[in-house]
N, CA, C and O of each residue as an XYZ file, in Angstrom:
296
protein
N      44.198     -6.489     50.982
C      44.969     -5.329     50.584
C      44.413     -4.129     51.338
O      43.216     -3.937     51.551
N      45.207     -3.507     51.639
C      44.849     -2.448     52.653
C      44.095     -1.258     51.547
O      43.681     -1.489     50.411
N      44.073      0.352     52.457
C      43.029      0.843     50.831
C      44.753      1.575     50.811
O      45.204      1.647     49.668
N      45.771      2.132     52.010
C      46.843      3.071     51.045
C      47.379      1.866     49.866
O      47.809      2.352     48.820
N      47.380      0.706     49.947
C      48.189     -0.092     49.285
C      47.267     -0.412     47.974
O      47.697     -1.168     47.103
N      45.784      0.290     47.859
C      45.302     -0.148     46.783
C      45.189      0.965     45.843
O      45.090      0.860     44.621
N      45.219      2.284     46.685
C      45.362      3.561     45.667
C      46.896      3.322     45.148
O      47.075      3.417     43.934
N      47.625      3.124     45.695
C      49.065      2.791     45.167
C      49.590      2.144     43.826
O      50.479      2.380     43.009
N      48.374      1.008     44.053
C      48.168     -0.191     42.772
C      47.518      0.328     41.422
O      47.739      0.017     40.251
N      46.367      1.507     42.177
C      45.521      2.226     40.721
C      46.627      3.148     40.286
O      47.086      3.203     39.145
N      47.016      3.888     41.352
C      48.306      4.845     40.484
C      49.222      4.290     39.899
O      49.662      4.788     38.862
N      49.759      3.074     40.437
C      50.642      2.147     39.208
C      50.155      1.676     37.957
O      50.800      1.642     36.909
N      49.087      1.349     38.113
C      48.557      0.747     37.233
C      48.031      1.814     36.013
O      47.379      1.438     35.038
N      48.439      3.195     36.263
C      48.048      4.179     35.429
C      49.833      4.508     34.487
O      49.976      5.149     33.446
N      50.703      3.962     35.135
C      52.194      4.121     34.140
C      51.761      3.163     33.229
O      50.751      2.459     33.214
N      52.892      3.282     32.325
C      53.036      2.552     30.708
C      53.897      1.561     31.502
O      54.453      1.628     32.598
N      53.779      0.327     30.258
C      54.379     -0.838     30.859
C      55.711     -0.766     31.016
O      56.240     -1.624     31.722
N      56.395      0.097     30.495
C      57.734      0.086     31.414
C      58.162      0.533     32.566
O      58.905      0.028     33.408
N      57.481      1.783     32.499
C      57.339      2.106     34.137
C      56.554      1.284     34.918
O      56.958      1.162     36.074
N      55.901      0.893     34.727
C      55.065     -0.643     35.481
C      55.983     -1.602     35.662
O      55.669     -2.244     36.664
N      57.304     -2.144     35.006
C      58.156     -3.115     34.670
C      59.356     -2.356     35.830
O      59.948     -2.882     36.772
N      59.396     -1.294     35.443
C      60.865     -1.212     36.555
C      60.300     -0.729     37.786
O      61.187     -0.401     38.574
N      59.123     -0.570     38.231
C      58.285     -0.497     39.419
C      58.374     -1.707     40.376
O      58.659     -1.835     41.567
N      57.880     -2.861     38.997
C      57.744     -4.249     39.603
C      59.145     -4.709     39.981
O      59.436     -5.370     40.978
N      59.962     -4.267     39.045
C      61.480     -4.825     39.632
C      62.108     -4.004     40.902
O      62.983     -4.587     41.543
N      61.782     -2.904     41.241
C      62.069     -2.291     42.279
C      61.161     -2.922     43.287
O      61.581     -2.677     44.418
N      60.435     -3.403     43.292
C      59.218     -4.063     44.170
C      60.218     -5.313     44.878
O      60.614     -5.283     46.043
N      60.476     -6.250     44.021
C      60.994     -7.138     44.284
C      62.555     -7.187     44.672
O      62.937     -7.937     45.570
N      63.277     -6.515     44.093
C      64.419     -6.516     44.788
C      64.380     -5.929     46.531
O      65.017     -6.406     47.470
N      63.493     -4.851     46.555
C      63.585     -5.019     47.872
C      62.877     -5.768     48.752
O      62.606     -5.424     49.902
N      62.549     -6.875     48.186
C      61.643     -8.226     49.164
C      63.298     -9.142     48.963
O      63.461    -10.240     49.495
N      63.854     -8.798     48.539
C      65.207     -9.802     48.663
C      66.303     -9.330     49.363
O      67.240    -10.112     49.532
N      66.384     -8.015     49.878
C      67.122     -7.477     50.411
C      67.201     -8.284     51.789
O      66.210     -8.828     52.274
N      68.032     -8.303     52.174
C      68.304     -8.836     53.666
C      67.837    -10.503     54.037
O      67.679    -11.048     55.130
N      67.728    -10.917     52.946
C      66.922    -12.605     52.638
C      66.235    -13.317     53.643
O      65.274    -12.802     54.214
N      66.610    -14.388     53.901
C      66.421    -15.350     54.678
C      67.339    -15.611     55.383
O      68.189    -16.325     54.851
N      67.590    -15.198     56.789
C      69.394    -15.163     57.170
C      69.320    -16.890     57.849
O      70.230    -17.531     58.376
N      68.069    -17.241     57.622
C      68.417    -18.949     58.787
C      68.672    -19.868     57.480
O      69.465    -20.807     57.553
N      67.710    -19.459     55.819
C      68.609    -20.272     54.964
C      69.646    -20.185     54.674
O      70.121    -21.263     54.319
N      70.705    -18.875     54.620
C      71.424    -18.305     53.895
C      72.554    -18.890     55.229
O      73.693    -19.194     54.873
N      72.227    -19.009     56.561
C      72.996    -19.629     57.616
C      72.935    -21.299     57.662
O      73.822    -21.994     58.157
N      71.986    -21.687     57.185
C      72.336    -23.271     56.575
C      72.508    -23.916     55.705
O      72.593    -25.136     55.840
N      72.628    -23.248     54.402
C      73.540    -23.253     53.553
C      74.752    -23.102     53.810
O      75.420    -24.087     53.495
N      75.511    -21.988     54.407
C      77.145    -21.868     54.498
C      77.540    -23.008     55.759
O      78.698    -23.418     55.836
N      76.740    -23.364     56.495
C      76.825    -24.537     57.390
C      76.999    -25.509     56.307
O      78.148    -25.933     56.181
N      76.308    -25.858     55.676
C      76.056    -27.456     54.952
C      77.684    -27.102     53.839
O      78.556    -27.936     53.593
N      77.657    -25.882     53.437
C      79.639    -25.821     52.297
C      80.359    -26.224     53.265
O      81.090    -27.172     52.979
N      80.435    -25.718     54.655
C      81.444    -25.788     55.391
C      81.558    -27.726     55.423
O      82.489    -28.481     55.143
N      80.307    -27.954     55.844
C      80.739    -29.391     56.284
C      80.537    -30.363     54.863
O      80.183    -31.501     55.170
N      80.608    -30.264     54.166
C      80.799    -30.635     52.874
C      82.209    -30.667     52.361
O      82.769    -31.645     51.866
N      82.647    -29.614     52.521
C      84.524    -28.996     52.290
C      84.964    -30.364     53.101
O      85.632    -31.327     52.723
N      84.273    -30.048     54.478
C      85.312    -30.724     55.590
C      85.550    -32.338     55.268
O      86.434    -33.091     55.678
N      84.475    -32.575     54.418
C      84.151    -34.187     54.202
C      85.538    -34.510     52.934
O      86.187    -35.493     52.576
N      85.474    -33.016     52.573
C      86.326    -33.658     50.795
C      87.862    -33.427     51.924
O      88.700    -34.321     52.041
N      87.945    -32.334     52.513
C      89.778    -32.414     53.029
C      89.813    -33.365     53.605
O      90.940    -33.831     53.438
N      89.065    -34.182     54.414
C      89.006    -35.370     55.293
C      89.260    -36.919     54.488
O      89.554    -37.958     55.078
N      89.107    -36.804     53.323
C      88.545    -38.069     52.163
C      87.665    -38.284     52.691
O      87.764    -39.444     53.092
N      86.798    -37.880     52.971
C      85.454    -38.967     53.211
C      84.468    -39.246     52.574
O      83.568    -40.065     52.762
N      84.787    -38.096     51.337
C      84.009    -38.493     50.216
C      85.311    -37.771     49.072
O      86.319    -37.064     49.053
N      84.278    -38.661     48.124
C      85.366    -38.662     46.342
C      84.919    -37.501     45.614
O      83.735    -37.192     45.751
N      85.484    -36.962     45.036
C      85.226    -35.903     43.996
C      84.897    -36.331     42.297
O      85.303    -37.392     41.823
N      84.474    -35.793     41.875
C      83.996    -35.906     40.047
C      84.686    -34.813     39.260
O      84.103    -33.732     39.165
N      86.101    -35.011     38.570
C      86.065    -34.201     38.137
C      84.641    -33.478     36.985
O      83.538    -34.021     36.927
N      84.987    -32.273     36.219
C      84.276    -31.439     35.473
C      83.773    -32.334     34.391
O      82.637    -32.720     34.118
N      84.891    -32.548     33.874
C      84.567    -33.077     32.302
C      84.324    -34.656     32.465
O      84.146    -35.330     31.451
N      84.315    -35.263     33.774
C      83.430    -36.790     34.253
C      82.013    -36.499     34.368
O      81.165    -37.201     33.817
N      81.712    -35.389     35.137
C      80.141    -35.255     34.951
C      79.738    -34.285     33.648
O      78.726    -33.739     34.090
N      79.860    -33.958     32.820
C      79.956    -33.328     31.207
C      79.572    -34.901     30.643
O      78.476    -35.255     30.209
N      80.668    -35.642     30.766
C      80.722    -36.870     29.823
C      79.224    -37.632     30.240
O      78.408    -38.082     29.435
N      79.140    -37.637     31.406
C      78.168    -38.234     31.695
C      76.701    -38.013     31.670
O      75.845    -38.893     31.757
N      76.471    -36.487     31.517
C      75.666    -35.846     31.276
C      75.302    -35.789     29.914
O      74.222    -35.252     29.668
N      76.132    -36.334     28.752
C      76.089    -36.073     27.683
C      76.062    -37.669     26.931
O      75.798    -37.800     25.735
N      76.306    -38.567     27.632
C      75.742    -40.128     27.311
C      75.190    -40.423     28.086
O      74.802    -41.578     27.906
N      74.723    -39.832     29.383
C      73.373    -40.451     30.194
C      73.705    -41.270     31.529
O      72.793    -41.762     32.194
C-alpha cells in the first residue's frame, strides 16, 4: 500500500459505518466500471453461437416448466 493510499484508509477509517459502507460501495462500483471487455466479448460470442445452434436444430430446447419439474423431483 502506498503511504497517499494509507492516509486515505486512516481517514476512512475515521467515518461511522455508514459512511464507511457507501465509501466501500463507491469503491467498488468503480472497479466494475468498464469490466472485462475480452470476457464480456466471449460471452456475447458464445450467445451468438449458441442462438445459431438452436435456429439451426442442432440442438433441442427444455422448455421452463421441464426444467422446474425436474428440478423439483431431481
Amino acid at each position: 500500500m502506498t503511504q497517499k493510499s494509507q492516509v486515505v484508509l486512516e481517514e476512512a477509517l475515521k467515518l461511522t459505518t455508514h459512511e464507511r459502507a457507501e465509501l466501500a460501495e463507491q469503491l467498488i462500483a468503480s472497479l466494475e466500471e468498464g469490466g472485462d471487455t475480452d470476457v464480456e466479448l466471449a460471452w456475447q460470442e458464445e450467445v451468438q453461437r449458441r442462438l445459431q445452434q438452436i435456429e439451426r436444430g442442432e440442438v433441442n430446447t427444455i422448455p421452463w416448466e421441464e426444467v422446474q419439474r425436474r428440478l423439483r423431483h431431481g
